[in-house]
PLY file of the C-alpha trace (Angstrom):
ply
format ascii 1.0
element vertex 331
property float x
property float y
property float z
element edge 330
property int vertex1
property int vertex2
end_header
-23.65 -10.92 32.03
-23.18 -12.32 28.61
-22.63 -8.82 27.14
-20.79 -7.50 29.74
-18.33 -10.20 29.24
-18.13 -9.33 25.78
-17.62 -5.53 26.85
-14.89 -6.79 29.23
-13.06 -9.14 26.42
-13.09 -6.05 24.14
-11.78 -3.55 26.11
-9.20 -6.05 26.67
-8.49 -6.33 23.21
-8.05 -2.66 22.67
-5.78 -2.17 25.31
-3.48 -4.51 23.60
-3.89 -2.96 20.18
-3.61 0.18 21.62
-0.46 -0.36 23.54
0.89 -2.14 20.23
0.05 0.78 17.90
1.93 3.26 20.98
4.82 0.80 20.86
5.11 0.47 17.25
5.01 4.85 17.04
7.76 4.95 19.65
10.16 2.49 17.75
9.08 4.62 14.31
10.37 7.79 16.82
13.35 5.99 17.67
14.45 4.82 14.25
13.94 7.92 12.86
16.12 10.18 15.40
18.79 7.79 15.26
18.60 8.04 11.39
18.45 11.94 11.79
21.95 11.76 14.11
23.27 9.26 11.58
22.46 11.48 8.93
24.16 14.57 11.45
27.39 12.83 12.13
27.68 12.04 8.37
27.05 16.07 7.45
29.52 16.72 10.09
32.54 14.50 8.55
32.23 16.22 5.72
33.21 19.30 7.56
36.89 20.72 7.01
39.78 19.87 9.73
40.22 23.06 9.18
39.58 26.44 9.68
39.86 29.07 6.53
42.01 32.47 6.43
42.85 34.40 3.63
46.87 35.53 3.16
47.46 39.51 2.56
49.57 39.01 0.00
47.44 37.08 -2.45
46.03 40.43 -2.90
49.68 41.66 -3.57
49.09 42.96 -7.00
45.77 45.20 -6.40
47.17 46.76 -3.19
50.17 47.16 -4.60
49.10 48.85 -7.98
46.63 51.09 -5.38
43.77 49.53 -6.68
42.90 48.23 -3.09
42.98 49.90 0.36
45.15 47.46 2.79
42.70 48.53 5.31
39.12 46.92 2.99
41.32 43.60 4.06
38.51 42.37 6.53
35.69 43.32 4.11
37.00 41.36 0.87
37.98 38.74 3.25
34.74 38.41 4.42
33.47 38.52 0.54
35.11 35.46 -0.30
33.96 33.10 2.32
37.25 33.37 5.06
36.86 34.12 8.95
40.18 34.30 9.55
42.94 37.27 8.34
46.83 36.90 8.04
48.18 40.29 7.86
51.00 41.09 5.69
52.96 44.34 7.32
54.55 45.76 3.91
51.12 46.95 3.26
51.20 48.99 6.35
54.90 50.31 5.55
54.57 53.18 3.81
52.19 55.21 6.42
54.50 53.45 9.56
57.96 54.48 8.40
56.50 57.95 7.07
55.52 58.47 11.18
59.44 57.06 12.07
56.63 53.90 13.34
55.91 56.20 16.40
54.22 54.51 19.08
50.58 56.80 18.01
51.51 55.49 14.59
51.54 52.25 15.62
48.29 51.82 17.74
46.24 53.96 14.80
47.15 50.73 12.55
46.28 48.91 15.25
43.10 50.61 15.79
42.00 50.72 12.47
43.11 46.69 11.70
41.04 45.89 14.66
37.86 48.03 14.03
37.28 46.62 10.48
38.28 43.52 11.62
35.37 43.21 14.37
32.67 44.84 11.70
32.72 42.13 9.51
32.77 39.60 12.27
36.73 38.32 11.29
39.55 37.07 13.36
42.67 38.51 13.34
45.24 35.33 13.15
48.91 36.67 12.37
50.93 39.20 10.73
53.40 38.61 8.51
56.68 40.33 8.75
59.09 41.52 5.77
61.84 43.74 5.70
62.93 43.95 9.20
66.45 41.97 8.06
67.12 38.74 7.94
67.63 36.94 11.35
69.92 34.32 10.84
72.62 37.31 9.73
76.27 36.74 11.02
77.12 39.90 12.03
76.22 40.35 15.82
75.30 44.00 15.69
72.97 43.61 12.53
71.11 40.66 14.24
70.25 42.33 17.54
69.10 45.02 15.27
66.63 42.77 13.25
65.84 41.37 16.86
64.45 44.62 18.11
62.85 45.65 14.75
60.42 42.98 15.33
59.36 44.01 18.88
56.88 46.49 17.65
55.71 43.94 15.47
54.66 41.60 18.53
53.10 44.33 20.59
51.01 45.05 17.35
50.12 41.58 17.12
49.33 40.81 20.67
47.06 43.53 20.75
45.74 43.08 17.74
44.63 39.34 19.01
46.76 37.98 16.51
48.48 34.48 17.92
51.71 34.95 15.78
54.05 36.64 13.66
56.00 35.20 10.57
60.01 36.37 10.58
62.44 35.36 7.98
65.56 33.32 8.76
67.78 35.23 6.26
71.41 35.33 6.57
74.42 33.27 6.88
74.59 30.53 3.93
76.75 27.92 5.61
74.15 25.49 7.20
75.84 24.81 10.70
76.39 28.99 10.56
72.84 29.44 9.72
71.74 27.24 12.73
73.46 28.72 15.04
72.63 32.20 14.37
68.90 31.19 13.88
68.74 29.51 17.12
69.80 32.33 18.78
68.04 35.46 17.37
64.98 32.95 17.65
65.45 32.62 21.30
65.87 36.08 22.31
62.86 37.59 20.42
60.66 34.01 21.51
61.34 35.55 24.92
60.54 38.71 24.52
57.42 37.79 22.72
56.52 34.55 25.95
55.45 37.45 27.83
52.94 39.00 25.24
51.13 35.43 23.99
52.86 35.56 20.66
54.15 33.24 18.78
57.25 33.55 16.42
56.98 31.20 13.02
59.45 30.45 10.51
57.92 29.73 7.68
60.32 27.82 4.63
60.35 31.20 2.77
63.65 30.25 0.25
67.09 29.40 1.02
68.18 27.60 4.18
64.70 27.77 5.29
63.50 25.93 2.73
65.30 23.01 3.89
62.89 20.84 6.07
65.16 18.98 8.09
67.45 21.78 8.89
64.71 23.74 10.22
63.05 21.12 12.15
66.24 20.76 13.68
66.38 24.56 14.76
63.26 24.16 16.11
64.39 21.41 17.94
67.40 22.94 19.82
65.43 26.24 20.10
62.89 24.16 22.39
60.17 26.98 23.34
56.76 26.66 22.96
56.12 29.85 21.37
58.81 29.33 18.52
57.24 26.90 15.74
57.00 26.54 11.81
54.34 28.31 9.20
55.06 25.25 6.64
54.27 26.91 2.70
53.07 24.26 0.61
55.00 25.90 -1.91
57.89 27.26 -0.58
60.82 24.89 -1.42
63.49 26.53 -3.44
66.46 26.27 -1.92
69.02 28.08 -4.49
67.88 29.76 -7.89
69.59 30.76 -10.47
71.94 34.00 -11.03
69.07 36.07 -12.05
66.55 34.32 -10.05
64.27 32.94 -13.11
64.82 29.11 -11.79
64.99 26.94 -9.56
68.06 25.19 -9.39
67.75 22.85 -6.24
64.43 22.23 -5.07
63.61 20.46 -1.90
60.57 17.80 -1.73
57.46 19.89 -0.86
55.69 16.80 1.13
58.86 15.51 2.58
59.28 19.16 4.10
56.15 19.83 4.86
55.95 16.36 7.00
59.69 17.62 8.65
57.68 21.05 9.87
54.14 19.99 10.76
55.33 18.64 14.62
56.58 22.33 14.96
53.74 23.91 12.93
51.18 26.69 14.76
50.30 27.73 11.14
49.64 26.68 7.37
50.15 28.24 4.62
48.21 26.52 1.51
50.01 28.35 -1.83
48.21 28.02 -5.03
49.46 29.21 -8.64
47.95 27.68 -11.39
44.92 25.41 -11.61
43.94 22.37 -14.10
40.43 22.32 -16.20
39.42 20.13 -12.88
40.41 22.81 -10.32
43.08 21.14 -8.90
46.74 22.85 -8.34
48.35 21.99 -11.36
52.32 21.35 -9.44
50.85 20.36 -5.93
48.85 17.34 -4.93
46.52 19.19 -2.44
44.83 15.49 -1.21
48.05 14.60 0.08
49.47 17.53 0.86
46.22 18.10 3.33
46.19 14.42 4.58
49.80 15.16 6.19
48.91 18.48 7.59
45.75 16.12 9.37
48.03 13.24 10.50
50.31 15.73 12.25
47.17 16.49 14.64
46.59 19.86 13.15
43.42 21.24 13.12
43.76 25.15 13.34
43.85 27.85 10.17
45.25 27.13 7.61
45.98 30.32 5.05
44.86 30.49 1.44
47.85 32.42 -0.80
47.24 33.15 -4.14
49.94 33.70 -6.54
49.48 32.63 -9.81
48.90 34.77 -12.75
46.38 33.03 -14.95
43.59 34.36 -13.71
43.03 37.64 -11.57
43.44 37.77 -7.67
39.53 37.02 -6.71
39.05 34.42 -8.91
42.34 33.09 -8.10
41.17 33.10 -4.36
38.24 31.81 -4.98
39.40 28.62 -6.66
42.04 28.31 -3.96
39.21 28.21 -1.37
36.99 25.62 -3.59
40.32 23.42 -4.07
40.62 23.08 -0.16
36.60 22.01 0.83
36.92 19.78 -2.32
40.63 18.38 -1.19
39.40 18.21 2.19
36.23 15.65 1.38
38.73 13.08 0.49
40.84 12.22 3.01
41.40 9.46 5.12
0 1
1 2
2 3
3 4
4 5
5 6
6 7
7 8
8 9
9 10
10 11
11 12
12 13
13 14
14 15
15 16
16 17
17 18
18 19
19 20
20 21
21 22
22 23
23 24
24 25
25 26
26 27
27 28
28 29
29 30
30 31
31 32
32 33
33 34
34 35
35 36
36 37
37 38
38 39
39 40
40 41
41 42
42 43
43 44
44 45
45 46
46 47
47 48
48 49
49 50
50 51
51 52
52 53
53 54
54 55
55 56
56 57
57 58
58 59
59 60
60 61
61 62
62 63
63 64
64 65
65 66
66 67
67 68
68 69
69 70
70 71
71 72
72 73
73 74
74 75
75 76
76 77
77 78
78 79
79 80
80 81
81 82
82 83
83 84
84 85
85 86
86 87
87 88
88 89
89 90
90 91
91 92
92 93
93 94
94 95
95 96
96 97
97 98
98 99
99 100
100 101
101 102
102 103
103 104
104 105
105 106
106 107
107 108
108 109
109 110
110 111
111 112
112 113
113 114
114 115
115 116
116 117
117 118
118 119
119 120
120 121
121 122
122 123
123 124
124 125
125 126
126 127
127 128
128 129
129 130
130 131
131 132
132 133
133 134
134 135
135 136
136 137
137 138
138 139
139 140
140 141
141 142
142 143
143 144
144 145
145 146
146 147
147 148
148 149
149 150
150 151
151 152
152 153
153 154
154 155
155 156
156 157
157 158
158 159
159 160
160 161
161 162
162 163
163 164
164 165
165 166
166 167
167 168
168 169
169 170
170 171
171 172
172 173
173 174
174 175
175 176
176 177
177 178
178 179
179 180
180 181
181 182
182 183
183 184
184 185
185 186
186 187
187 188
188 189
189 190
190 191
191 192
192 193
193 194
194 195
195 196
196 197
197 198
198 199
199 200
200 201
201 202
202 203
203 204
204 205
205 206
206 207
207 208
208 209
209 210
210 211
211 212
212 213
213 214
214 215
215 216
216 217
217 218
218 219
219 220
220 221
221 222
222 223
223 224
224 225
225 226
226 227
227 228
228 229
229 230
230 231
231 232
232 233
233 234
234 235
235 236
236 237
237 238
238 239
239 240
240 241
241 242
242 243
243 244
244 245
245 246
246 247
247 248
248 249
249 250
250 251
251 252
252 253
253 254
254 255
255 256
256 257
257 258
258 259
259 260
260 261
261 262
262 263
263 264
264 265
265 266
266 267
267 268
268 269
269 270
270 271
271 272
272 273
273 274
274 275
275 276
276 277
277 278
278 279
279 280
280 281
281 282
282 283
283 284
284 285
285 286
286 287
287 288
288 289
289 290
290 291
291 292
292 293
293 294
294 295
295 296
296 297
297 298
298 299
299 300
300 301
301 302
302 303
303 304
304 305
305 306
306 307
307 308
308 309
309 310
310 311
311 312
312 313
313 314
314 315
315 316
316 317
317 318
318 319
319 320
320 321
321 322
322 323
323 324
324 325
325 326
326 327
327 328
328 329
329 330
């Protein structure tokens, strides 16, 4: 009796231990997969906003020199650590007007875009147009003409996957004549682009459009949801000189970039020239980034290179490292 009371007492006792030690391993459990999400959350912050493309034309100098086939885009893209690609179509010009940019002409650059684009696992984001005229030109005839230049330039897109195309707002250089030629060559080809799930940007590419405010405000009175701005952080020259070697009115990058951003379905992050610490020696990329992320915005945002103290790649590279870095210390 006396032993099997002792027995009984025991087992008792172990129990309790037992379901102390199975407690105490499930609160180690818990502690340590909250610490592991912790620890998830706080790798996760540290994440960009954004999403990383590379611009054509900070490659500019080796395609244009030949040293670079505008169709190796996707590859060297993919080289340098981007998953997006903004097109530039003066690359493409040469072959396209040589064909009289037949409609076989245009789906082989299509063809070919696309194919290297889904090798190396990219994503085609937008195409930037040059030389198709300025739209915001006074002269009726010449406008509709730019217009319909840029058609083939949205089908391309579109089935391309792109979600955009950049046009220039060249033309008129009275501001209340600029707007209202702007407005409506914007309008017309917005329409005819609805239809195909493209977007038409304005990015502030010199003159008028350089102005933030002014074209907010054509954005404004345009009113279509496919019609927005590609804001340039470096963009903001207004008038140069006779020759073109300086700036001679120069509008606040950060106040224009803030006017843009509620229109914005694009970014363009320019880059030049860098300091011994990496950063952009004329453009405060911290706050330049912390208004693009107060505005909301959270898609691509384009790297484009164009300075000339160091060669294209590096330059590229260090444009890439300047955004994760600038991106770590926001707000």
């Amino acid at each position: 009796m006396k032993l099997n009371k002792i027995f009984n007492q025991g087992s008792v006792l172990g129990m309790v231990l037992l379901s102390l030690l199975l407690l105490s391993c499930k609160e180690t459990g818990k502690k340590a997969n909250e610490e592991a999400k912790t620890e998830e959350v706080a790798s996760s912050s540290t994440e960009p906003f954004f999403k990383l493309s590379l611009a054509q034309w900070s490659m500019h100098k080796m395609l244009f020199d030949g040293k670079m086939d505008p169709y190796s885009f996707a590859e060297k893209a993919k080289e340098l650590g981007f998953t997006g690609l903004e097109y530039v179509n003066q690359f493409y010009v040469p072959e396209l007007k040589k064909a009289n940019y037949s409609k076989e002409a245009m789906m082989a650059f299509v063809e070919k875009c696309n194919a290297e684009a889904a090798k190396y696992g990219m994503q085609n984001v937008l195409i930037m147009i040059d030389g198709e005229g300025g739209m915001a030109v006074s002269d009726p005839m010449e406008r509709q003409k730019t217009i319909e230049n840029h058609y083939k330039w949205v089908d391309a897109a579109a089935a391309m996957g792109c979600h955009a195309i950049r046009v220039n707002l060249y033309g008129a250089e009275d501001p209340i004549v600029w707007k209202a030629n702007s407005v409506e060559a914007l309008t017309e080809l917005a329409t005819y682009a609805k239809a195909k799930h493209i977007n038409i940007l304005v990015e502030n590419h010199g003159g008028l459009s350089s102005n933030g405010a002014l074209l907010a405000d054509v954005m404004k009175t345009v009113n279509m949801d496919n019609c927005g701005t590609l804001p340039d952080f470096g963009n903001f020259c207004i008038k140069r000189n006779a020759d073109g070697s300086a700036c001679e009115e120069l509008y606040d990058m950060y106040k224009g970039v803030t006017e843009m951003m509620p229109y914005a379905k694009a970014v363009s992050a320019k880059t030049h020239n860098f300091d011994a610490n990496g950063n952009e020696v004329d453009i405060d990329y911290v706050k330049m980034l912390q208004i693009v992320k107060d505005a909301g915005y959270n898609g691509f945002i384009g790297v484009e290179y164009e300075g000339n103290e160091m060669g294209e790649e590096a330059g590229i590279i260090a444009s890439r490292k300047l955004m994760i870095e600038a991106a770590k210390k926001l707000n």
